[in-house]
MOPAC internal coordinates of N, CA, C and O (Angstrom, degrees):
PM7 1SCF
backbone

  N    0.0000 0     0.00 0     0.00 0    0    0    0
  C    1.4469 1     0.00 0     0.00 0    1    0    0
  C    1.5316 1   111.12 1     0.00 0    2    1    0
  O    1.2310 1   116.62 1   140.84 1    3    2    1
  N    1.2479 1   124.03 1   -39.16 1    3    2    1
  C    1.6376 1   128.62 1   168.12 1    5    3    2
  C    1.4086 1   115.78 1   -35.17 1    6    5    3
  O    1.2310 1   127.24 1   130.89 1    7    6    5
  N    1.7274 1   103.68 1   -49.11 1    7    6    5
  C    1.4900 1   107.17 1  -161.46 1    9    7    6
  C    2.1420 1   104.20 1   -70.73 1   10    9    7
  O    1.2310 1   125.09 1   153.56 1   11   10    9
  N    1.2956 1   107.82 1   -26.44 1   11   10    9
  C    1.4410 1   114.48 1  -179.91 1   13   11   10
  C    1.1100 1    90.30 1   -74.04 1   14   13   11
  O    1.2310 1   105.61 1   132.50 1   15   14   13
  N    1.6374 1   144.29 1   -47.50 1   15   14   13
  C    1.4411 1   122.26 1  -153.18 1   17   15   14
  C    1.7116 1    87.24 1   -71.58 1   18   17   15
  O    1.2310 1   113.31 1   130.84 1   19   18   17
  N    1.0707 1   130.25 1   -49.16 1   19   18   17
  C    1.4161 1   131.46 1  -165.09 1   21   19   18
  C    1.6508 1   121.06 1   -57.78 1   22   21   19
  O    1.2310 1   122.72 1   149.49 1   23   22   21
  N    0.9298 1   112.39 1   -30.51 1   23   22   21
  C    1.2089 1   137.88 1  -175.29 1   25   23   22
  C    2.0109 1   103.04 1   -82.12 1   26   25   23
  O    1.2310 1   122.63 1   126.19 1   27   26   25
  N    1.4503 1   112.56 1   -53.81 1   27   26   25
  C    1.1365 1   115.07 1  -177.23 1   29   27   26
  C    1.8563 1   103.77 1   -75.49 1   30   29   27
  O    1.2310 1   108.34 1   155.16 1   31   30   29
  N    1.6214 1   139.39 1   -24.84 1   31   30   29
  C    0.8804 1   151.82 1  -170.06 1   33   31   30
  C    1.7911 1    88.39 1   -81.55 1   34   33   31
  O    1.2310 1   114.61 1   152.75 1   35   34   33
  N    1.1823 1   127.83 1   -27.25 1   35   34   33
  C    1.6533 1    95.73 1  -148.11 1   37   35   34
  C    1.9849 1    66.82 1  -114.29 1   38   37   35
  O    1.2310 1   112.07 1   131.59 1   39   38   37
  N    1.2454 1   132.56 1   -48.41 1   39   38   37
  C    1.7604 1   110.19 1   166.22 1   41   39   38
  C    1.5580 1   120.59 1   -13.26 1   42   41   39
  O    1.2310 1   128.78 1   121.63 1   43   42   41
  N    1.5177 1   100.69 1   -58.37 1   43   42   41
  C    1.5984 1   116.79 1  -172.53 1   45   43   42
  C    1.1610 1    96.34 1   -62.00 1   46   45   43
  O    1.2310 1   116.90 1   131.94 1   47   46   45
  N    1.2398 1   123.50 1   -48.06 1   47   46   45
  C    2.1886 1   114.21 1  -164.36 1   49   47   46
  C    1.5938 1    87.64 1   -74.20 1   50   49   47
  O    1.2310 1   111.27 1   148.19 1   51   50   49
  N    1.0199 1   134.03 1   -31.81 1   51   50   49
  C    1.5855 1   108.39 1   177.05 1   53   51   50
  C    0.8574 1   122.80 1  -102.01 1   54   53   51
  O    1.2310 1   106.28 1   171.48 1   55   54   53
  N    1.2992 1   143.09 1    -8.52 1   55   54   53
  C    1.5501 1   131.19 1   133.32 1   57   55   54
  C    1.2417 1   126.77 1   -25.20 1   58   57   55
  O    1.2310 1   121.51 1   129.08 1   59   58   57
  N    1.6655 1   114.72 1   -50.92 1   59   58   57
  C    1.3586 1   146.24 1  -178.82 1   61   59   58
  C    1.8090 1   101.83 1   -51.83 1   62   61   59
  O    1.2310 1   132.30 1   111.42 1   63   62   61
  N    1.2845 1    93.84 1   -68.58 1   63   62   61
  C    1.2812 1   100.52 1  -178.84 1   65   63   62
  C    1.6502 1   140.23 1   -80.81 1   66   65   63
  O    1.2310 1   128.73 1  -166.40 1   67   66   65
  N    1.0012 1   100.79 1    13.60 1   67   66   65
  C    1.2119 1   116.55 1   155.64 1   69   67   66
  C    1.4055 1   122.06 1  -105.94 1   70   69   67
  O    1.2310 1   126.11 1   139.47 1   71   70   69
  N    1.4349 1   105.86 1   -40.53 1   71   70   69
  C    2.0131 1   110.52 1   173.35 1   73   71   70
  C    1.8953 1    81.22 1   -52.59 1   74   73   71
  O    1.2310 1   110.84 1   122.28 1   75   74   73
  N    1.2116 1   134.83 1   -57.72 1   75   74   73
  C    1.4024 1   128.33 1   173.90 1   77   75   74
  C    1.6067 1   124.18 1    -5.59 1   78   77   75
  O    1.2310 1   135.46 1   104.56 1   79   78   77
  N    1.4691 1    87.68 1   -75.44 1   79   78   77
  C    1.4298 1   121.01 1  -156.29 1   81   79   78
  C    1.8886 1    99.38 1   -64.97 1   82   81   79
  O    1.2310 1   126.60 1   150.07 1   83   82   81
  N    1.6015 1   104.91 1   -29.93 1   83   82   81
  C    1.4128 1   106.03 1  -161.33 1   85   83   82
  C    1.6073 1   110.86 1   -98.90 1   86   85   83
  O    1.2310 1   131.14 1   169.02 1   87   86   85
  N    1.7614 1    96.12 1   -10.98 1   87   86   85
  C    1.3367 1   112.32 1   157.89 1   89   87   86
  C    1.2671 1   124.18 1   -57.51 1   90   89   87
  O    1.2310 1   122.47 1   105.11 1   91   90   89
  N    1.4021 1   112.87 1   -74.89 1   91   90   89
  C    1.6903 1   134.58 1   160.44 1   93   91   90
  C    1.8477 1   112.90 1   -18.98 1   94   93   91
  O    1.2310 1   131.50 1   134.98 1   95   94   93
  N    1.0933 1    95.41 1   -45.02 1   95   94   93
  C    1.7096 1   106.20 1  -157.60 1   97   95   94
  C    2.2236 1    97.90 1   -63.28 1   98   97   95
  O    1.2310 1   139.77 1   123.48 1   99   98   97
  N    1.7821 1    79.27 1   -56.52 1   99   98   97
  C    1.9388 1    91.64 1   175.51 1  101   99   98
  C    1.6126 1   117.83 1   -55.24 1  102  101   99
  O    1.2310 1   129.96 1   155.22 1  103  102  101
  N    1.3833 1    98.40 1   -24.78 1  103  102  101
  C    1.5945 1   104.48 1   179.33 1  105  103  102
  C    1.2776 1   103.88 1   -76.62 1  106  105  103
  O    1.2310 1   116.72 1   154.77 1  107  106  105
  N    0.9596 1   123.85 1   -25.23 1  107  106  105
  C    1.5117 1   125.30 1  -162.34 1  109  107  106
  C    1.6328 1   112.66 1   -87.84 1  110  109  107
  O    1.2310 1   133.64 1   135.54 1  111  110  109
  N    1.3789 1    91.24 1   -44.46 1  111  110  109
  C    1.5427 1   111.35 1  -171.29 1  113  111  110
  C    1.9082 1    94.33 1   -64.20 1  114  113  111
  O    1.2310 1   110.77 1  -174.79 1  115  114  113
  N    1.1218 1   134.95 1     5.21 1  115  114  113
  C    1.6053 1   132.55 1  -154.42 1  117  115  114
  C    1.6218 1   105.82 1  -145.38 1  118  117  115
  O    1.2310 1   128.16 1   146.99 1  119  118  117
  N    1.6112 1   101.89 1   -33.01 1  119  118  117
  C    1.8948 1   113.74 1   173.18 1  121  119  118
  C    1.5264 1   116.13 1   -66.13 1  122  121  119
  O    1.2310 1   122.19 1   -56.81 1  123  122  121
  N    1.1585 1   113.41 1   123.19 1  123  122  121
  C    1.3245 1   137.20 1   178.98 1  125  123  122
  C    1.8257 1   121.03 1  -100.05 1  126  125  123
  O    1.2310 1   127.35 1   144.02 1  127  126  125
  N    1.3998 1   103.46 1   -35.98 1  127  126  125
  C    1.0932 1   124.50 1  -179.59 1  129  127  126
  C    1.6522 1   110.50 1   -67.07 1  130  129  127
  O    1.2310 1   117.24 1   -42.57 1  131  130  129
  N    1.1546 1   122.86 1   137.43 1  131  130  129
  C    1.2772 1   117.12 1  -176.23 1  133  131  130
  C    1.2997 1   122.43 1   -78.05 1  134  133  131
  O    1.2310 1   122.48 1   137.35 1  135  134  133
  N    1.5868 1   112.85 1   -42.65 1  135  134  133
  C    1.2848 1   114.18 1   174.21 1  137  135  134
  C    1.5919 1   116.22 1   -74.39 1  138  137  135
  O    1.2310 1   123.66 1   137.67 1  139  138  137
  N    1.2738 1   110.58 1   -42.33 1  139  138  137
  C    1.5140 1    99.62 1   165.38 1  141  139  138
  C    1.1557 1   141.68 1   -29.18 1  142  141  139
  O    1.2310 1   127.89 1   129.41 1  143  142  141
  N    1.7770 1   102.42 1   -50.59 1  143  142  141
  C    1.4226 1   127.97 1   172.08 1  145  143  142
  C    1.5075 1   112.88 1   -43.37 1  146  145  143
  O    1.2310 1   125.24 1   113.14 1  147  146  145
  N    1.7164 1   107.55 1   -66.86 1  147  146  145
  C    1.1345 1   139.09 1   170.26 1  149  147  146
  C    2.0461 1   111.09 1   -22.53 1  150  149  147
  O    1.2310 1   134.70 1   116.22 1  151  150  149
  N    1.4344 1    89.17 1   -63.78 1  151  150  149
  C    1.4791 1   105.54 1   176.78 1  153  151  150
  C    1.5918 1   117.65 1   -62.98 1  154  153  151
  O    1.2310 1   116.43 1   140.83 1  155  154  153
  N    1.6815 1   124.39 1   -39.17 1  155  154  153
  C    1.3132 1   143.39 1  -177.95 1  157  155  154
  C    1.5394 1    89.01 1   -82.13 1  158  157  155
  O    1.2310 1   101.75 1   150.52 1  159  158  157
  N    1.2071 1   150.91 1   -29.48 1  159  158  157
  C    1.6372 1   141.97 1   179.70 1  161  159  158
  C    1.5738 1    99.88 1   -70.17 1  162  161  159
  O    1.2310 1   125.29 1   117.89 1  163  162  161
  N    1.3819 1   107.45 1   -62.11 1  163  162  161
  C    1.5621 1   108.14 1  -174.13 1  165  163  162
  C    1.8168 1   115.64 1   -63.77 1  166  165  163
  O    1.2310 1   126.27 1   155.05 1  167  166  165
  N    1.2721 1   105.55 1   -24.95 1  167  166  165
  C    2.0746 1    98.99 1  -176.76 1  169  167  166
  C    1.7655 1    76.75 1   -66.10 1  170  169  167
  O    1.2310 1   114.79 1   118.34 1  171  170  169
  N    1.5294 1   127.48 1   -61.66 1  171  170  169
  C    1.0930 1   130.84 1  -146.37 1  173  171  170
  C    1.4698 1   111.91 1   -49.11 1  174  173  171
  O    1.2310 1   122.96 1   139.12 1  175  174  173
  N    1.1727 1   111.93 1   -40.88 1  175  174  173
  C    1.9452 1   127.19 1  -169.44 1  177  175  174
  C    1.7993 1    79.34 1   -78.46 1  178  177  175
  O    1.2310 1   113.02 1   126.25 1  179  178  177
  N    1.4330 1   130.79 1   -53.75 1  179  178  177
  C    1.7109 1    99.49 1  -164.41 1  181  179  178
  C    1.6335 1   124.05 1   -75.64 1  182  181  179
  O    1.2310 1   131.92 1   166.77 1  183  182  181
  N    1.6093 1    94.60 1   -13.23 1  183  182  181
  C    1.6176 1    98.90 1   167.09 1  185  183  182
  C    1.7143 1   120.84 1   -74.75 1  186  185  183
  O    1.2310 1   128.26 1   136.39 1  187  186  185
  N    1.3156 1   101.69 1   -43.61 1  187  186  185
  C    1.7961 1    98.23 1   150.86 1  189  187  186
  C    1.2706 1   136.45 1   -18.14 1  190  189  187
  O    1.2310 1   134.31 1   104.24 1  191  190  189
  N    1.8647 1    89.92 1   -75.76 1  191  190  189
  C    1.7389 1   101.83 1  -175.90 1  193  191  190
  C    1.5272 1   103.41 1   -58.78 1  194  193  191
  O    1.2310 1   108.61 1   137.73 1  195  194  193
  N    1.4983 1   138.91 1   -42.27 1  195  194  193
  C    1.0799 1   138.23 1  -177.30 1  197  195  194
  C    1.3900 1   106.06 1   -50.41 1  198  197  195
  O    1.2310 1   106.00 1   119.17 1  199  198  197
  N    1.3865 1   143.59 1   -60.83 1  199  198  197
  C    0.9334 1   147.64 1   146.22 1  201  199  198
  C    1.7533 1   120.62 1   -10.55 1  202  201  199
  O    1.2310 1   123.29 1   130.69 1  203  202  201
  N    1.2847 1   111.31 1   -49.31 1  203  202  201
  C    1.5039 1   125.16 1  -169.68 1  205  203  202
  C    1.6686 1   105.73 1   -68.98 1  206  205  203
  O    1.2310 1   123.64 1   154.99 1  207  206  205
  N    1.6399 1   110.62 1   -25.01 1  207  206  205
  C    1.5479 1   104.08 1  -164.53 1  209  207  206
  C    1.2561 1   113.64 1   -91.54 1  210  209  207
  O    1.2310 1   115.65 1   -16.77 1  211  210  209
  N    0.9610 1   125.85 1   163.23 1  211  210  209
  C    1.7209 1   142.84 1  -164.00 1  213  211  210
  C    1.3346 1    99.19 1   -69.79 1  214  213  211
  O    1.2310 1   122.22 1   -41.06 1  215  214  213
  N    1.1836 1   113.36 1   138.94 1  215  214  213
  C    1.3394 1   114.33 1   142.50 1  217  215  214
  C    1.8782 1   138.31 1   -58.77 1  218  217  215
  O    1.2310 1   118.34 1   -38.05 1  219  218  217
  N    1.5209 1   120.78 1   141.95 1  219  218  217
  C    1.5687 1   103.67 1  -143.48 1  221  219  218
  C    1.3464 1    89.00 1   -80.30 1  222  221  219
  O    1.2310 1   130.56 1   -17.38 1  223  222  221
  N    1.3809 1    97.23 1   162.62 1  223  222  221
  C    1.3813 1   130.18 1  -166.73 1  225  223  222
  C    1.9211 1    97.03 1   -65.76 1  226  225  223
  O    1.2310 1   131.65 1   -25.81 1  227  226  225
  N    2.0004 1    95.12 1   154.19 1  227  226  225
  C    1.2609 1   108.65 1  -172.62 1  229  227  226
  C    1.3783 1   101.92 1   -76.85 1  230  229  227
  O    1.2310 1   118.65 1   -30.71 1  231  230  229
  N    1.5037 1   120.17 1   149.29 1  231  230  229
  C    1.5891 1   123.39 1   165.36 1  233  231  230
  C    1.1109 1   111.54 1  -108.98 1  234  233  231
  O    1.2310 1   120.85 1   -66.70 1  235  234  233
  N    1.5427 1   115.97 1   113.30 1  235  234  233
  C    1.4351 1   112.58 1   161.37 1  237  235  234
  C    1.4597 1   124.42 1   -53.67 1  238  237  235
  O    1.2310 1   126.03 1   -39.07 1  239  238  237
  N    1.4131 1   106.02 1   140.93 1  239  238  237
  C    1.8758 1   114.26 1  -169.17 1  241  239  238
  C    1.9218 1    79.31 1  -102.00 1  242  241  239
  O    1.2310 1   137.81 1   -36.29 1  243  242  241
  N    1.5719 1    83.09 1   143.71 1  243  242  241
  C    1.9447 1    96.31 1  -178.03 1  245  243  242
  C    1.4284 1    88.27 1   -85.55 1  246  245  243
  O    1.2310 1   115.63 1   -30.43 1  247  246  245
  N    1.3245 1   125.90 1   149.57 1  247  246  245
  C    1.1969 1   141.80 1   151.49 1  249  247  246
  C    1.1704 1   121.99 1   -64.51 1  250  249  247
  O    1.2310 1   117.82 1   -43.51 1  251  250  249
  N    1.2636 1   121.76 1   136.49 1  251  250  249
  C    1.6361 1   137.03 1  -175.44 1  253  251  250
  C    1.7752 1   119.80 1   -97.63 1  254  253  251
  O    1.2310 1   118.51 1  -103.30 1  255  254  253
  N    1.1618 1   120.44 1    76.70 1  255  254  253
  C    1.5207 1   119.73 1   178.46 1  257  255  254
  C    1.2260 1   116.47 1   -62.82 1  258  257  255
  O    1.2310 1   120.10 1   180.00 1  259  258  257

């Protein structure tokens, strides 16, 4: 049961982070301000990398004799 909570937890962070990423992008496309921009580039690059990482590793279930 761990491995589903884990599995459904790291779905949610990338769901998350992409509704993110597609957030950032509209902000951007409309930011004028430099530092703003600046600030909306960098959330944007860490919602990426979140995006970039693996999904967590499988757990073997011990067998029951």
């Amino acid at each position: 049961m761990g491995r589903d909570i884990d599995i459904g937890a790291h779905a949610v962070d990338r769901t998350v982070a992409r509704l993110n990423v597609e957030h950032y992008r509209q902000l951007l496309a409309n930011e004028t301000d430099e530092a703003r921009r600046q600030t909306l580039l960098r959330l944007l690059a860490e919602e990426e990398a979140k995006l970039r990482d693996p999904p967590p590793p499988e757990k073997k279930k011990k067998k029951l004799k």
